[in-house]
C-alpha positions in Angstrom: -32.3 -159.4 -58.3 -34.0 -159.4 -54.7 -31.1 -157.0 -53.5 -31.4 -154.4 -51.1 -29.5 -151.4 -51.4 -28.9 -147.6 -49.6 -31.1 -144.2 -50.0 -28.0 -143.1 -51.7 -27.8 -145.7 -54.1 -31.2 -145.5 -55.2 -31.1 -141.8 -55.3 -28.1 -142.2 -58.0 -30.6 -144.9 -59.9 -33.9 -142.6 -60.0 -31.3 -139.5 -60.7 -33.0 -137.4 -57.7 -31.8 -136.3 -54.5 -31.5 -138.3 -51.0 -33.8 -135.6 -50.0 -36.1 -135.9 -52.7 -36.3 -139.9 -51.7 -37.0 -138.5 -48.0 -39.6 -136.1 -49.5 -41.2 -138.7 -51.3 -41.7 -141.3 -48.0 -43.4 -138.4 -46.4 -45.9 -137.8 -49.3 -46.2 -141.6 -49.5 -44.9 -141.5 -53.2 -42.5 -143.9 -52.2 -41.6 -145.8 -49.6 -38.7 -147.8 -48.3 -38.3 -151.5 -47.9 -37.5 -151.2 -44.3 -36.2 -148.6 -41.6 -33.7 -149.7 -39.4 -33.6 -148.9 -35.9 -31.0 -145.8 -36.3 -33.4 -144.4 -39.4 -31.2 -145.9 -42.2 -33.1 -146.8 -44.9 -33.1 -149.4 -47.7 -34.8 -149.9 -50.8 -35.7 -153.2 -52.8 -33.5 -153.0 -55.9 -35.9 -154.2 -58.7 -38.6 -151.7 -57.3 -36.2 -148.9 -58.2 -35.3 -150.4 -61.6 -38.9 -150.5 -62.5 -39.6 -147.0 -61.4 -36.3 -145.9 -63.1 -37.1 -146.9 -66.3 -33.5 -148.1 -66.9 -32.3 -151.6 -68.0 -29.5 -152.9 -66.1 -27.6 -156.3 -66.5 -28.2 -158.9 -63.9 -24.4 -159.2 -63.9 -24.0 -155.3 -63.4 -21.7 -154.6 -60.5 -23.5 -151.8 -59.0 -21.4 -151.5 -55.4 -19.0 -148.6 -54.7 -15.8 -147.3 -53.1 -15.9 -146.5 -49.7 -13.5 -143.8 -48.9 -12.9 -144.3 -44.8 -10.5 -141.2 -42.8 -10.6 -141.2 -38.9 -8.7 -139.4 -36.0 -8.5 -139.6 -32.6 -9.6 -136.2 -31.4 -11.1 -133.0 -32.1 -7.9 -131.5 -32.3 -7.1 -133.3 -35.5 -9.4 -131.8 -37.5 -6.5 -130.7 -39.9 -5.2 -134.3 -40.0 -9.1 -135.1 -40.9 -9.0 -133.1 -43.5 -5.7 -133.7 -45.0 -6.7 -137.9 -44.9 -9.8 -136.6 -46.6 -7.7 -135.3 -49.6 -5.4 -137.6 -49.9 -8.1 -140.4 -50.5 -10.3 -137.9 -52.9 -7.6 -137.3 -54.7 -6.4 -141.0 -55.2 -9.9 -142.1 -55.7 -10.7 -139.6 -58.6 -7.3 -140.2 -59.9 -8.0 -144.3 -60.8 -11.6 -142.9 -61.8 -13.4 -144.8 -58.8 -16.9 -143.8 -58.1 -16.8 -142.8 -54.3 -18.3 -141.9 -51.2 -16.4 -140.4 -48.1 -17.3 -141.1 -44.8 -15.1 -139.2 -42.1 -15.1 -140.4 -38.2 -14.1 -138.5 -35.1 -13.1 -141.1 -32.2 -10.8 -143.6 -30.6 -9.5 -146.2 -32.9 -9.8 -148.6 -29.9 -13.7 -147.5 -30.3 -15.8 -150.5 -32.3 -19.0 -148.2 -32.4 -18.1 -145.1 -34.4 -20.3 -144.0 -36.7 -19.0 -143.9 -39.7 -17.6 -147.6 -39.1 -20.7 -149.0 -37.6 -22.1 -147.5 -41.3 -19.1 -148.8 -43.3 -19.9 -152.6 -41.9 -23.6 -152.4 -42.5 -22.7 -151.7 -46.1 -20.6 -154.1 -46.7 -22.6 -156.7 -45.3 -25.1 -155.4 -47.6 -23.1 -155.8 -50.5 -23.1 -152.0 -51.3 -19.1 -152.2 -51.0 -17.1 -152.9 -54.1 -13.8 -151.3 -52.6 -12.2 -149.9 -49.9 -9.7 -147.6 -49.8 -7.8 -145.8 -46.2 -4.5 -143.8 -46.1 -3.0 -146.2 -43.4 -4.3 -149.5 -42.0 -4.6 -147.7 -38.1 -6.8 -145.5 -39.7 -9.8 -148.0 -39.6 -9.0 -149.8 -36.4 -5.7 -149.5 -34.0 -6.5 -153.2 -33.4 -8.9 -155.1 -35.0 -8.3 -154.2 -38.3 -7.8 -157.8 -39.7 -11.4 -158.5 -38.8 -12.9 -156.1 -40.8 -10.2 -157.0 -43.9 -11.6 -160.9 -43.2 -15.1 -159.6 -44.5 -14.1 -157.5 -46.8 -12.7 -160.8 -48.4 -15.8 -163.0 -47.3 -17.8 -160.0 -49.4 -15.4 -159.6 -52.1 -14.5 -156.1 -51.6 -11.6 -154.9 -52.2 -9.2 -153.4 -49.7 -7.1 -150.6 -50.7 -4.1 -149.3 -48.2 -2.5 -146.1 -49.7 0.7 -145.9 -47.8 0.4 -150.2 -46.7 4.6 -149.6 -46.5 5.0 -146.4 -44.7 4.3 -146.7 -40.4 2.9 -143.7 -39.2 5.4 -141.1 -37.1 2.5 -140.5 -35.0 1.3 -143.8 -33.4 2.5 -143.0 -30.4 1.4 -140.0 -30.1 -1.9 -141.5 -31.1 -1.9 -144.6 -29.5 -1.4 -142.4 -26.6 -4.7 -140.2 -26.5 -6.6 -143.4 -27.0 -5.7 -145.0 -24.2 -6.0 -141.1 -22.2 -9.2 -141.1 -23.7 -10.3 -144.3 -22.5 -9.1 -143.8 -18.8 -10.5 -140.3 -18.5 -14.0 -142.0 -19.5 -14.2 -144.6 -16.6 -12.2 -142.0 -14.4 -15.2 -139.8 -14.8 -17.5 -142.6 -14.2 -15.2 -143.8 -11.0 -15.1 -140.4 -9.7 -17.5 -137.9 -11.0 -16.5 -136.1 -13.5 -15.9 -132.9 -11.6 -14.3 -134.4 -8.8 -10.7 -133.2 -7.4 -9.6 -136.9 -7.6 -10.3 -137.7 -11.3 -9.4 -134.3 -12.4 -6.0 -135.0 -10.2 -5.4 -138.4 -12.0 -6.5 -136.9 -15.5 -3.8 -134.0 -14.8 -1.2 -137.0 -13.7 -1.6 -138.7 -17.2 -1.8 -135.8 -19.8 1.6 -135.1 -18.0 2.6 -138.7 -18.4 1.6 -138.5 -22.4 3.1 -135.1 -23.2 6.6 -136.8 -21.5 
């Protein structure tokens, strides 16, 4: 197979823990393929067959749903939540095996951490499906990229409310872009300086209006 897959794919193959894989590399037991600069780790597929034990079909489709929530702020950790159980709930409902990755940040932001980790694994073929409560959710623009390789990959893209526009892009759309201004502000002026807090006062006004 020659494939190269996550510590939490090969966990679920060997039947162990992430941590036990983690506990292993220290001990030497076993190690993985390769250690990417942020410490995610990957495993050669056929080496974790063998130590498995387990025969698996060459055809076997052995990717999985991605469950992907997001908001803006800190302040929508209810929202967070609330996306979280909504795609659960859906996902356990059509009997998908799934894993949920939650992000906190703009969705004008391209570096998140939970999407930078979404793209790696679907560039890695670990992704069979996607599945977000609204398309905004995974980018406020930008989003069509990220559906393009899905498609390139084969991964299917699942958009629980695709017909419904959320009552809150403005609102959202709006604490982006304050979000965005108050960073270079703060770089501009200094972040404790009477001018940027004077201009940061100006536009929360301007938003709340």
């Amino acid at each position: 197979m020659n494939k190269i897959i996550s510590i939490g794919k090969a966990a679920q193959i060997l039947g162990v823990h992430v941590q036990t894989l983690r506990n292993w590399e220290k001990s030497g037991k076993l190690k993985p393929d390769s250690i990417s600069p942020g410490g995610t780790r990957r495993y050669n597929l056929d080496k974790i067959i063998s130590l498995s034990g387990k025969e698996i079909p060459l055809d076997a489709d052995i990717r999985y749903t991605i469950a992907y929530a997001r908001v803006s702020s800190h302040d929508q950790k209810e929202e967070l939540t609330r996306q979280a159980q909504v795609l659960e709930m859906y996902c356990s409902s059509h009997g998908f095996k799934y894993e949920l990755i939650t992000d906190l940040g703009s969705g004008m932001n391209y570096y998140k951490k939970g999407l930078t980790s979404l793209i790696n694994r679907i560039l890695n073929n670990e992704v069979k499906r996607l599945v977000i409560t609204h398309k905004d959710r995974l980018l406020r623009f930008g989003a069509e990229l990220i559906f393009s390789i899905c498609e390139a990959k084969g991964v299917e893209v699942i958009i629980i409310n695709a017909g419904e526009e959320k009552c809150s892009f403005e609102e959202d759309l709006a604490k982006d872009v304050l979000e965005i201004i108050t960073v270079f502000s703060a770089r501009l002026y200094g972040s404790r300086s009477k001018k940027n807090k004077k201009l940061i006062e100006n536009l929360k006004k301007a938003v709340e209006e």
